[in-house]
N, C-alpha and C positions, 0 to 999 in steps of 0.2 A: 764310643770314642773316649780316648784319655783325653780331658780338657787342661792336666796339669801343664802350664803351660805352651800347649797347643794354637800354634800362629790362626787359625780359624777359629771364632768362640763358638760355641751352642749354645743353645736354651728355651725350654719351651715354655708356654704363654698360652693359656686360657683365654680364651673371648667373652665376657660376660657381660647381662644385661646395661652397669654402668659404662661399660667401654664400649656401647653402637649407641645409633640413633636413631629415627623413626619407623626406619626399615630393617632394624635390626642386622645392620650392617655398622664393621668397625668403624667410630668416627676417626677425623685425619687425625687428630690431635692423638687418638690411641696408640696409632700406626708411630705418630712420630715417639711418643714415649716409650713406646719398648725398645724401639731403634738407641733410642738416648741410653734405656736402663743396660741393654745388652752393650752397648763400648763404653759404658762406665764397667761392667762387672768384666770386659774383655781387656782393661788397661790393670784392672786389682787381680788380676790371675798374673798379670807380670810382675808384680813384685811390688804393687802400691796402692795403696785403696785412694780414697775420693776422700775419706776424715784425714788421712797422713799429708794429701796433698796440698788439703787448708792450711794443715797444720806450717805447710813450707810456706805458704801464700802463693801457691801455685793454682792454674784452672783452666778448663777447656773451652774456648771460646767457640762455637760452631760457628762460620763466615757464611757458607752456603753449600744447600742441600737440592736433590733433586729425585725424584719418588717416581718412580712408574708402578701401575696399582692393574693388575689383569684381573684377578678376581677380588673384590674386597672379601675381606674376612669376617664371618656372620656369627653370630650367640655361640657358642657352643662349641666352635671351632677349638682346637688345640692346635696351636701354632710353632713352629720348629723356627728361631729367627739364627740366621749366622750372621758373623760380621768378622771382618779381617782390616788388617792395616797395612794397607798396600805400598807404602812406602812415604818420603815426605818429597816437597819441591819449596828451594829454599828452606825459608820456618813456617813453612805448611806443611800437615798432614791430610791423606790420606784416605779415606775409610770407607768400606763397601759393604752394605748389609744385601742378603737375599731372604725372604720369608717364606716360608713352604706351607702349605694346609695340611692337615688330617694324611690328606691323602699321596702326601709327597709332591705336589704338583706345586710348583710358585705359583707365589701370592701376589709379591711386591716385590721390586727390589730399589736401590736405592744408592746413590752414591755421593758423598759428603767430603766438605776441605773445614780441617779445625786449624786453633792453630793454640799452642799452649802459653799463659800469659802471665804476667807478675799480678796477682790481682790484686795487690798494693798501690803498685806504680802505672799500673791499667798500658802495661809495656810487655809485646809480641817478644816472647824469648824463642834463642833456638833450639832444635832438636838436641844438641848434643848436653842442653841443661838438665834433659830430664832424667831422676835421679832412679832409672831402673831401666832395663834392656828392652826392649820392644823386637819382637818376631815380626818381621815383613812376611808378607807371604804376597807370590806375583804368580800362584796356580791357579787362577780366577781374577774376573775382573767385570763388574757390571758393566765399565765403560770406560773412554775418556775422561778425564778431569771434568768434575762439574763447574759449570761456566757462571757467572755473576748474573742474575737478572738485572736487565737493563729495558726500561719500560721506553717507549717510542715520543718521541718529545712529540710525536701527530693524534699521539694518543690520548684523549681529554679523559680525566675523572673525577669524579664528583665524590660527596661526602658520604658515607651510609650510613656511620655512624659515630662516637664515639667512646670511647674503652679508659677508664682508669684501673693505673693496676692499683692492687691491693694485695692484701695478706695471700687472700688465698693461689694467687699465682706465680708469687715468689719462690725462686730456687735458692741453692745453698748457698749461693752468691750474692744475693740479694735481690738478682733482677728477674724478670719477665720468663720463667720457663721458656727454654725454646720449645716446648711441643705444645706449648699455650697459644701458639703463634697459630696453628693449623682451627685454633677454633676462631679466631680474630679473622682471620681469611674466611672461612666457611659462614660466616655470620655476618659478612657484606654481601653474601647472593642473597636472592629472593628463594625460598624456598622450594617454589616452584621449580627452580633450575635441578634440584636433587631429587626431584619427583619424576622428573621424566628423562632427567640425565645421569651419567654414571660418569665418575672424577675417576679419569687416566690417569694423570700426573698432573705433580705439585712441584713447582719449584724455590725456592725460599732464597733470599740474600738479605743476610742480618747487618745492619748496619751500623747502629748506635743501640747499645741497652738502655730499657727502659728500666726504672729504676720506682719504689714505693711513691705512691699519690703522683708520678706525670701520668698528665691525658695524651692519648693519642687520638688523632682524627683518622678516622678509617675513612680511605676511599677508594673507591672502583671506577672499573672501567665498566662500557658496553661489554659484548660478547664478541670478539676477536678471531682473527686465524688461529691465533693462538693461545686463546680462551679467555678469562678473566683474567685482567691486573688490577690488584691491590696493592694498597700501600700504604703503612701508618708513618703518619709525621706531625710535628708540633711546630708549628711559625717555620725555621729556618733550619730545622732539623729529624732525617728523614730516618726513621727506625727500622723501617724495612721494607724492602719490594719485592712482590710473590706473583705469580702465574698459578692458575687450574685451569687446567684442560680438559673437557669432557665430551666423551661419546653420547651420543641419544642409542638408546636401548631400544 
């Protein structure tokens, strides 16, 4: 396939020992980072990289993201990821990733709302600011709009633990990687839950960036209809609320 400006990206991705975890399966946080690397290298095929876009004081905010995971992807895998830009709503975008294995067969797939922002004035710009063409494509679609998590005011949880960021999680923006976020979540279960369970879907809603040296308090819920809720926040301010849902094997 010609990727030269092609409305669906490509790109394949090795699975390697740093990118799984005890079972030799991709951790979330791997999942989420390719999904990030492939619509950062899917927005610089139209006509603007990710250095240029600093350079404007432009940047891509991801609001909320939602994973459904059928086979995780294991050591060794070679991994085919697409992603397209489905269109925007209001000054929201868009963006649908599918992951395929080895063997042609989906992995994951995945579908996500950004929105593009003044990283100066920390202010929601609209579509028609961004200073290069963007190819919708609407010949695919993992789904509806993904929806905001919204945790159950019936639903109690407690602290697991708590995260300061530092150097090493920091993106080019300064804050808290979004696919840092999938190890914050995975690191409020008990281990046990990934020993005898397998993670279907993740759902993520980003709220406030965390920014060098705040702590966040991680907390969780029980085990739910609808799996684990997690949630980092500091006193009066809530960084983000996430859902895992898991099958027993």
């Amino acid at each position: 396939m010609d990727k030269s400006m092609a409305p669906v990206w490509e790109e394949t991705q090795r699975v390697y020992a740093s990118d799984t975890d005890f079972r030799a399966e991709g951790k979330l946080s791997f999942i989420l980072d390719i999904m990030q690397h492939a619509a950062d290298s899917a927005v610089a095929d139209m006509g603007i990289s990710l250095e240029e876009m600093l350079g404007m004081n432009m940047g891509w905010m991801l609001m909320t993201l939602d994973v459904k995971i059928g086979r995780p992807p294991r050591q060794g895998d070679q991994l085919t990821v697409h992603t397209w830009c489905k269109g925007t709503k209001g000054p929201l975008w868009l963006r649908d990733f599918r992951i395929f294995d080895g063997q042609g067969s989906e992995a994951v797939s995945a579908r996500s709302v950004w929105a593009l922002v003044d990283t100066t004035k920390r202010k929601i710009l609209r579509p028609n600011v961004f200073p290069a063409e963007i190819q919708f494509y609407t010949g695919d679609s993992v789904g509806d709009n993904s929806e905001k998590v919204v945790i159950p005011q019936n639903i109690a949880l407690t602290e697991a633990y708590r995260y300061q960021v530092r150097y090493s999680g920091l993106d080019n923006y300064g804050h808290l990687n979004n696919a840092r976020y999938g190890d914050l979540c995975s690191d409020a279960l008990p281990l046990t839950v990934f020993e005898k369970k397998q993670l279907r879907r993740f759902r993520i809603t980003y709220l406030q960036e965390a920014t060098n040296g705040e702590e966040m308090i991680i907390q969780v819920s029980p085990e739910t209809s609808e799996g684990f809720y997690v949630r980092g926040l500091r006193e009066n301010k809530v960084y983000f609320e996430a859902s895992l849902d898991f099958d027993s094997e």
